[in-house]
SEGUTOR-573031 format. One record per residue (C-alpha): residue number from 0; residue in one letter; x, z, y. Coordinates in steps of 0.1 Angstrom, whole numbers, plus 5000, padded with zeros to 4 digits. Example, Ala and Ser with C-alpha at 12.3 -4.5 7.8 and 13.67 -1.06 7.14 Angstrom:
<pts>
0, a, 5123, 5078, 4955
1, s, 5137, 5071, 4989
</pts>
This chain:
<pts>
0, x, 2566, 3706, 1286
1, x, 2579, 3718, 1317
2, x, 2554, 3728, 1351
3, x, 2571, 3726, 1383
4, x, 2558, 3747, 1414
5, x, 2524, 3727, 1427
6, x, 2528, 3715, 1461
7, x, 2489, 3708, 1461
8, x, 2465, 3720, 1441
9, x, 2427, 3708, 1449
10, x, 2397, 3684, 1437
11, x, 2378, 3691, 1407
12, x, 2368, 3686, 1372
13, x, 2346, 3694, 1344
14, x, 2349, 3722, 1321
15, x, 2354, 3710, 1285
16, x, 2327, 3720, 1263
17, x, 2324, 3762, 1250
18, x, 2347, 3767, 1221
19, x, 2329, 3798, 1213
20, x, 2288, 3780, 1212
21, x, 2306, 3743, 1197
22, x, 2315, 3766, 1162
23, x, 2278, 3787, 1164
24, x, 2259, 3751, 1171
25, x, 2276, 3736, 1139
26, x, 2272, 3765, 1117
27, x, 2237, 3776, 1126
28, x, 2225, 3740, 1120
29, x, 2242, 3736, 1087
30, x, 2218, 3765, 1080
31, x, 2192, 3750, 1089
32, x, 2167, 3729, 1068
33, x, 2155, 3701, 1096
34, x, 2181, 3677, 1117
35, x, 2204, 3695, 1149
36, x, 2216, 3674, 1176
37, x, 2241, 3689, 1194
38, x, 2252, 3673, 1230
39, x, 2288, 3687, 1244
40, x, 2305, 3697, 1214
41, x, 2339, 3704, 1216
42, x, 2365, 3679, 1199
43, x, 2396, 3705, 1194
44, x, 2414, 3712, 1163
45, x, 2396, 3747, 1160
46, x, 2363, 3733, 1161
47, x, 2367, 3703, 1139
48, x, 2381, 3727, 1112
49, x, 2340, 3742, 1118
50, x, 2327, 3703, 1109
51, x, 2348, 3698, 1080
52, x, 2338, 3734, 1063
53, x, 2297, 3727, 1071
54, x, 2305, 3691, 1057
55, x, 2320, 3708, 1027
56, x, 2294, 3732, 1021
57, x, 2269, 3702, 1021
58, x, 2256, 3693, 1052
59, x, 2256, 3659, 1067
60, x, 2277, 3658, 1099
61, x, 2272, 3622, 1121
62, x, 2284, 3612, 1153
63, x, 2262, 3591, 1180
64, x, 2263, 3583, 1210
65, x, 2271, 3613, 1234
66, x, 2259, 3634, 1206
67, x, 2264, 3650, 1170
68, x, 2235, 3650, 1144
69, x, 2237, 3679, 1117
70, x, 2217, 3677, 1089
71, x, 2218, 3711, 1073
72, x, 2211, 3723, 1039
73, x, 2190, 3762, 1045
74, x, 2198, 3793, 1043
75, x, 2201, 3798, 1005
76, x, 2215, 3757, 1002
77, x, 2250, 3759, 1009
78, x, 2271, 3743, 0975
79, x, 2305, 3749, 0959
80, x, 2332, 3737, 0973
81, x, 2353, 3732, 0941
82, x, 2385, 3747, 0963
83, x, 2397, 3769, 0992
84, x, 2377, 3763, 1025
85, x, 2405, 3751, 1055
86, x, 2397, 3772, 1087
87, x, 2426, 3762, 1105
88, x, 2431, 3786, 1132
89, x, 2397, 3793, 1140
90, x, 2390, 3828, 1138
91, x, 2357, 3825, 1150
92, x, 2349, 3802, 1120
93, x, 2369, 3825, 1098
94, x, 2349, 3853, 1103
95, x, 2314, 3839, 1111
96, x, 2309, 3816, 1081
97, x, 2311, 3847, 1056
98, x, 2276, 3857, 1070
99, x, 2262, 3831, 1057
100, x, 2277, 3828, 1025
101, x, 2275, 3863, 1014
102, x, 2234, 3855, 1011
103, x, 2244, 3823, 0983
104, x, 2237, 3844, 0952
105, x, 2258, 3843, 0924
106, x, 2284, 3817, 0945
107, x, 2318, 3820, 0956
108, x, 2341, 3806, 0982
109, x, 2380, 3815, 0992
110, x, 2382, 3813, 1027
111, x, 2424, 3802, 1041
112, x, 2440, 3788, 1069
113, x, 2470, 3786, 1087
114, x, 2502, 3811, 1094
115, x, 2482, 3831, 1123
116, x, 2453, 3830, 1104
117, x, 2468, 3849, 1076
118, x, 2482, 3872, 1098
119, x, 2445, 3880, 1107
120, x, 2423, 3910, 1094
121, x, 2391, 3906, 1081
122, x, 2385, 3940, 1069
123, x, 2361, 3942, 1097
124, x, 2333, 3921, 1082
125, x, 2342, 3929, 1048
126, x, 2329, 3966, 1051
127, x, 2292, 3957, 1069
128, x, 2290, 3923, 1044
129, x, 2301, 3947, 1013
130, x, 2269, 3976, 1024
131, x, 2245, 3947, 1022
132, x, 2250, 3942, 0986
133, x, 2282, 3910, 0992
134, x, 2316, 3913, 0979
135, x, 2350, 3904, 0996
136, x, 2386, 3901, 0980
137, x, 2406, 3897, 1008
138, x, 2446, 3893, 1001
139, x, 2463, 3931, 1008
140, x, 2428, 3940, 1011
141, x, 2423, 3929, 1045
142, x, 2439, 3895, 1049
143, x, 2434, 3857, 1043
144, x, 2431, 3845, 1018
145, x, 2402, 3858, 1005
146, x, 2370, 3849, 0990
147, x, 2334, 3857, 0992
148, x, 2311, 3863, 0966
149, x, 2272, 3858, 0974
150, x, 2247, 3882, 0963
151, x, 2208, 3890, 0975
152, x, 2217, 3908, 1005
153, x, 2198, 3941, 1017
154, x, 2192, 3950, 1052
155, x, 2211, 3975, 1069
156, x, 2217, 3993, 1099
157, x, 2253, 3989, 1110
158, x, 2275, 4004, 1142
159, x, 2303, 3983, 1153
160, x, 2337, 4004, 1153
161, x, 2347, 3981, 1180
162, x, 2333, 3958, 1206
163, x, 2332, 3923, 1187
164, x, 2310, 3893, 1189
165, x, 2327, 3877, 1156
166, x, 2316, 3908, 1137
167, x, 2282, 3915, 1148
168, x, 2278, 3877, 1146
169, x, 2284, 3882, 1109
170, x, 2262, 3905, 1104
171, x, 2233, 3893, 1123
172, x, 2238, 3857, 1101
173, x, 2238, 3873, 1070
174, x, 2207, 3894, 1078
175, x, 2186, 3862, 1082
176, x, 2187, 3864, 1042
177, x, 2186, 3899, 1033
178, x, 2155, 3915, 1026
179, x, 2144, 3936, 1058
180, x, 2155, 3938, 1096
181, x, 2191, 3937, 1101
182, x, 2200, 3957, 1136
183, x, 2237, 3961, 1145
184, x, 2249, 3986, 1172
185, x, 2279, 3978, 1197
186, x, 2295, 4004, 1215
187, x, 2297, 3979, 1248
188, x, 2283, 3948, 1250
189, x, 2299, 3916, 1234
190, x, 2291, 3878, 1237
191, x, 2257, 3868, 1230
192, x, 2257, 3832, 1221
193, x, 2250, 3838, 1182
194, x, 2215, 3854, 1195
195, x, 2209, 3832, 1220
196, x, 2207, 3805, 1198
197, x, 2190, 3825, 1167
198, x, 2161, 3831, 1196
199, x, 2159, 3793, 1201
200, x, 2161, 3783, 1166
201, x, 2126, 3806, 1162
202, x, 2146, 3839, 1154
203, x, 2122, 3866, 1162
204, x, 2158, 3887, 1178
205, x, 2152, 3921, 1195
206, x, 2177, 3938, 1217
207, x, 2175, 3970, 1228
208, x, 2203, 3983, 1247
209, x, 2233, 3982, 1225
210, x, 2208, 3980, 1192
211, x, 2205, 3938, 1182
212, x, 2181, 3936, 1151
213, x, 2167, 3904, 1137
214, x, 2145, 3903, 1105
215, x, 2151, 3888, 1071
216, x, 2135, 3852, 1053
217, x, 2130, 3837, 1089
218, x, 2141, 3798, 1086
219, x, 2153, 3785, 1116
220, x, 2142, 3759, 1134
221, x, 2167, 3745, 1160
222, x, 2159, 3714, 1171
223, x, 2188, 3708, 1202
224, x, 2215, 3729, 1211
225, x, 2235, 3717, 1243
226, x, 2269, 3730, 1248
227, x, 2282, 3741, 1286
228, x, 2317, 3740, 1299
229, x, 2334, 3769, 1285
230, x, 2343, 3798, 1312
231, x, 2375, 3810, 1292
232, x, 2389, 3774, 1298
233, x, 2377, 3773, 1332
234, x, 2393, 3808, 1338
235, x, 2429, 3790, 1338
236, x, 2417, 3769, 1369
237, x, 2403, 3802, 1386
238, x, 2432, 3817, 1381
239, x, 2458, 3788, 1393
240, x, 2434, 3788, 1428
241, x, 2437, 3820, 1432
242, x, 2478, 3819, 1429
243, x, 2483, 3784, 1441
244, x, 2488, 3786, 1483
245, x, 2462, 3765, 1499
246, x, 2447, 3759, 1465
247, x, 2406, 3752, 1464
248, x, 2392, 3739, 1432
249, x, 2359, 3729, 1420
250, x, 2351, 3739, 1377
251, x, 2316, 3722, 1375
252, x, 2292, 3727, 1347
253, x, 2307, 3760, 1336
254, x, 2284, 3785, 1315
255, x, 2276, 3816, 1332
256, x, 2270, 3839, 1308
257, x, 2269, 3872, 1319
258, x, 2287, 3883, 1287
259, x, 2312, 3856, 1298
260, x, 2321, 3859, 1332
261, x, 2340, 3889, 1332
262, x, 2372, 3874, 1339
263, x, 2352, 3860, 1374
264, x, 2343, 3899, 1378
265, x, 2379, 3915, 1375
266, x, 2389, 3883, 1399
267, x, 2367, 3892, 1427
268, x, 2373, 3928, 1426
269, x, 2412, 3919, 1429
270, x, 2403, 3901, 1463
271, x, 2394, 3864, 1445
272, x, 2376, 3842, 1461
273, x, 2344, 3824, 1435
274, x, 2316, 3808, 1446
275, x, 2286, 3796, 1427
276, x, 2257, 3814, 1406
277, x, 2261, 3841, 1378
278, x, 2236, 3852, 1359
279, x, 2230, 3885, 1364
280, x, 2239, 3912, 1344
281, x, 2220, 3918, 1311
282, x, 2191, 3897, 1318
283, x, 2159, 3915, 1301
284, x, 2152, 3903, 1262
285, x, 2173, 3877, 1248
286, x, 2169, 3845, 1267
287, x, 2172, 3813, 1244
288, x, 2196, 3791, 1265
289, x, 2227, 3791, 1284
290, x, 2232, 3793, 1317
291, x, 2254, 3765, 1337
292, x, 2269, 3763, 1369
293, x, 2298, 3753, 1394
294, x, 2322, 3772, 1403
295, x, 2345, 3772, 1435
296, x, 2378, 3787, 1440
297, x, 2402, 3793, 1468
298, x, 2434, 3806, 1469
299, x, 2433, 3846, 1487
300, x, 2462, 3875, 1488
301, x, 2452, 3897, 1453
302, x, 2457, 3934, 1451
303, x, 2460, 3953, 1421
304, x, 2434, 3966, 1400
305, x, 2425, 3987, 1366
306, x, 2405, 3968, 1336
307, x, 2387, 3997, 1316
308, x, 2378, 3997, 1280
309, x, 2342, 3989, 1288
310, x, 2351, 3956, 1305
311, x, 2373, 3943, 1279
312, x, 2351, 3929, 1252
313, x, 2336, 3905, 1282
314, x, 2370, 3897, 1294
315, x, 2385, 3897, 1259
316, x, 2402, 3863, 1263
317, x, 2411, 3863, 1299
318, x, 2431, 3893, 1296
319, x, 2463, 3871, 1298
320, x, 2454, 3856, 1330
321, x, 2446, 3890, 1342
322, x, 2484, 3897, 1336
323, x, 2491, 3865, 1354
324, x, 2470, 3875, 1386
325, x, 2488, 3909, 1388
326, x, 2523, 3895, 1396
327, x, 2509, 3881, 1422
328, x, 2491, 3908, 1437
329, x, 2497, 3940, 1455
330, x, 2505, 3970, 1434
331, x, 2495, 3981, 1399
332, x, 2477, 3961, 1376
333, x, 2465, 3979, 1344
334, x, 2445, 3967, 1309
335, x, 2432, 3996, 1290
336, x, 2412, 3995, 1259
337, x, 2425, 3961, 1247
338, x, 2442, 3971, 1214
339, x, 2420, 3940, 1202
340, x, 2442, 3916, 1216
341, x, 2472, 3927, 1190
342, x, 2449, 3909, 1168
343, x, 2441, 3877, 1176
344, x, 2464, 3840, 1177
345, x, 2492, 3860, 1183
346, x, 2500, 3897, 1195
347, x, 2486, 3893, 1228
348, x, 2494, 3923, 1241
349, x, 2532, 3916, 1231
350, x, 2530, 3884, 1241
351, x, 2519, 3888, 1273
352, x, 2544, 3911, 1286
353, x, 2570, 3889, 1270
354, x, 2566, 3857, 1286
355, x, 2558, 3872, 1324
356, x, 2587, 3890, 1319
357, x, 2612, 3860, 1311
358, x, 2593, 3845, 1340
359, x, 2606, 3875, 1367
360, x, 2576, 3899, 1364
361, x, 2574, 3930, 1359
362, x, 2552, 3939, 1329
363, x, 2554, 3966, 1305
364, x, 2532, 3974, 1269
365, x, 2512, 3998, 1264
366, x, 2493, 4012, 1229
367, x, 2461, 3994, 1244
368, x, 2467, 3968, 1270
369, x, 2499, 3967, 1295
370, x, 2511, 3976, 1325
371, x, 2518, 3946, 1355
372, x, 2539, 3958, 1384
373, x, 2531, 3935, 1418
374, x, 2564, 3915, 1421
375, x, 2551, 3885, 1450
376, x, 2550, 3860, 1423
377, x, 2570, 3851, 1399
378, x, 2605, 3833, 1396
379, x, 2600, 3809, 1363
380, x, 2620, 3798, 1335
381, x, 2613, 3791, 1299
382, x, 2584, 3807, 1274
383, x, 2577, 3796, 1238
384, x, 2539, 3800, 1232
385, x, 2541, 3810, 1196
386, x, 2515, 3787, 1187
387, x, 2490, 3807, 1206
388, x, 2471, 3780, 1231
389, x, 2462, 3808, 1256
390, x, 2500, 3818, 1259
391, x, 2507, 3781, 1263
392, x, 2483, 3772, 1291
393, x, 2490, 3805, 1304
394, x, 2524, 3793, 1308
395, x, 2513, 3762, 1326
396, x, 2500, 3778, 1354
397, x, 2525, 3802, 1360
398, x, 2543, 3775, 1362
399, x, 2524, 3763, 1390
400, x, 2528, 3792, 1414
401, x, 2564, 3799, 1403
402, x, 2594, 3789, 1426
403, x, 2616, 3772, 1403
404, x, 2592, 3757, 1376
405, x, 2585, 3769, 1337
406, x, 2592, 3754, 1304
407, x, 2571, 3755, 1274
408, x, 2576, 3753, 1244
409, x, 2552, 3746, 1214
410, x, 2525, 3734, 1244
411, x, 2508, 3714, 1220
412, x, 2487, 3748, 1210
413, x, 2467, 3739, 1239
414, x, 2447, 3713, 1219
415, x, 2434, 3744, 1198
416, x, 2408, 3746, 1226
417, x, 2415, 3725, 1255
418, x, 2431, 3690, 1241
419, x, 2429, 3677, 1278
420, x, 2445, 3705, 1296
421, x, 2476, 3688, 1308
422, x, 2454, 3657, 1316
423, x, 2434, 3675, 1339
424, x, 2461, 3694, 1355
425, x, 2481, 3659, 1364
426, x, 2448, 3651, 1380
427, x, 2444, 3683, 1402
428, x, 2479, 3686, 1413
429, x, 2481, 3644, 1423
430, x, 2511, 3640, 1397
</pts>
């Protein structure tokens, strides 16, 4: 598909639903013994990969009107599947759904998905899930596919190497069956949907600084779970506003997650302009709900800034955009601490530089992040996404604020998270 320079950029929309809480709703109420209706879940190819594995693993998946009903089968309930389980390209899924299964005693599942996905390591759960008592056989010993074999699990204490919500999500699922309090240790902070929801399904969750613990043999009880626009998809609007001349957009019903908004933190500080109501920064306890709100942006001149290692994990997927912003702004803009991002859909990190340098930036990689030189903007020209959605929508809205237009290629990744993207982007810009 090809973006040509906006002339106009304004109005507003609504966020589509969190990628991130849509795959937690759907596996936390497959766990569950008593009916989950979910309201906002995301329809994406990523999160319907999360319905078909909790359908396969027994639980009763129905759609009403305006709303999902899960029907889950407990923690110790889930069944054979009688054949690999198909995460598609949803490493969120991927490395979540172990957590539960390692606590199915004497059962086994092979977890595979697509080319990315096996490209993905999951030695990273395997070590915590293999102290509680599980066992993993990952392919190469730290790649899909790989199976899980369930065990009684046994509480431990475990410290995160790195930063990661996936992981200590993991973790904190599988110590809901394991005999003793399960408290997992985070050098920074991460996302906090997984105990956000735990807290509202009845989990008795204590945090503690960087120390999360919640205690074995507690069913849950989750009765409703609504999902809020997602802020990594809303990030790409932010963004475009910011870049666009005489852009102003509105992103309404956004989550505001403090462990979310990150991106909206690095903006500002480059001289962004975002209105509307964050939640404050580390709210006391863990609160059992999501905050929403909506969010206005307006174009403004950007100057350069530095993104330490401490910011990433709540920036983790914005990081791109953060490249993005930096051709546009004035001086230096550098990611540090970000090694993750070699890990993810794609080489990020690689990615990244590649495709704002075809586009006439001025980017170079570095061990843990990259390096974007202020150019004024950036010419355009042609990108292939690599199947990575965030490198294809990133691509669209540089396209945007370019002078001569970009082409993408392999822009259907988009529907990985955001099916409606170009939809709502021929809305915004009148064309």
């Amino acid at each position: 598909m090809r973006f040509d320079p906006a002339p106009r950029l304004r109005g507003s929309l609504v966020a589509p639903p969190d990628k991130s809480i849509s795959h937690r709703a759907a596996l936390i109420a497959a766990m569950a013994t008593e009916p989950v209706r979910i309201t906002g879940y995301l329809d994406a190819a990523d999160t319907r990969s999360t319905l078909e594995a909790v359908r396969r693993l027994g639980a009763s998946v129905e759609a009403g009107p305006g709303a999902l009903v899960v029907r889950g089968v407990g923690l110790q309930g889930a069944r054979p599947t009688g054949g690999p389980i198909d995460v598609g390209n949803a490493g969120t899924l991927m490395r979540l759904l172990p957590g539960w299964l390692a606590a199915q005693e004497g059962r086994s599942w092979t977890l595979d998905g697509d080319a990315s996905i096996r490209r993905r390591p999951v030695d990273r759960i395997a070590e915590p899930l293999a102290r509680m008592g599980a066992r993993i056989e990952a392919t190469d010993g730290r790649f899909p596919p790989f199976a899980v074999h369930g065990t009684r699990l046994t509480a431990i204490h475990y410290e995160l190497p790195v930063a990661s919500a996936q992981v200590k999500s993991c973790v904190l699922l599988a110590g809901l069956s394991a005999d003793g309090a399960t408290t997992v240790t985070e050098p920074a902070p991460s996302r906090d949907h997984t105990e956000r929801m735990l807290a509202a399904a009845g989990v008795a969750v204590q945090r503690h600084g960087r120390h999360v613990t919640v205690q074995g043999g507690e069913a849950l009880a989750l009765d409703r779970v609504h999902v809020p626009g997602d802020p990594s998809s809303a990030a790409f609007w932010l963004a475009a506003a910011a870049i666009v001349p005489g852009a102003e957009l509105t992103v309404r019903n956004t989550g505001t997650n403090w462990t979310r908004t990150g991106f909206i933190r690095i903006l500002e500080r480059m001289g962004g302009i975002v209105e509307g109501e964050l939640e404050a920064a580390d709210p006391p306890g863990v609160p059992a709900g999501e905050p929403v709100a909506d969010l206005v942006a307006r174009h403004a001149p950007l100057r350069g800034t530095v993104v330490e290692p401490e910011e990433v994990p709540l920036a983790i997927d914005e990081l791109p955009l953060v490249g993005l912003l930096g051709c546009f702004a004035e001086g230096e803009t550098v990611v540090t601490g970000a090694q993750e991002l070699r890990v993810k859909e794609s080489d990020r990190i690689a990615a990244v530089v590649g495709a704002l340098n075809a586009l006439g930036g001025d980017a170079e990689a570095t061990e843990d992040g990259f390096v974007v030189r202020g150019t004024g903007g950036l010419r355009g020209g042609a990108i292939d996404s690599g199947g990575d959605h965030r490198i294809a929508m990133l691509g669209a809205i540089a396209g945007l604020a370019s002078r001569e237009g970009v082409e993408v290629r392999a822009m259907e990744a988009a529907a990985v998270s955001y099916p409606g993207f170009a939809d709502d982007l021929r809305t915004l810009t009148g064309r």
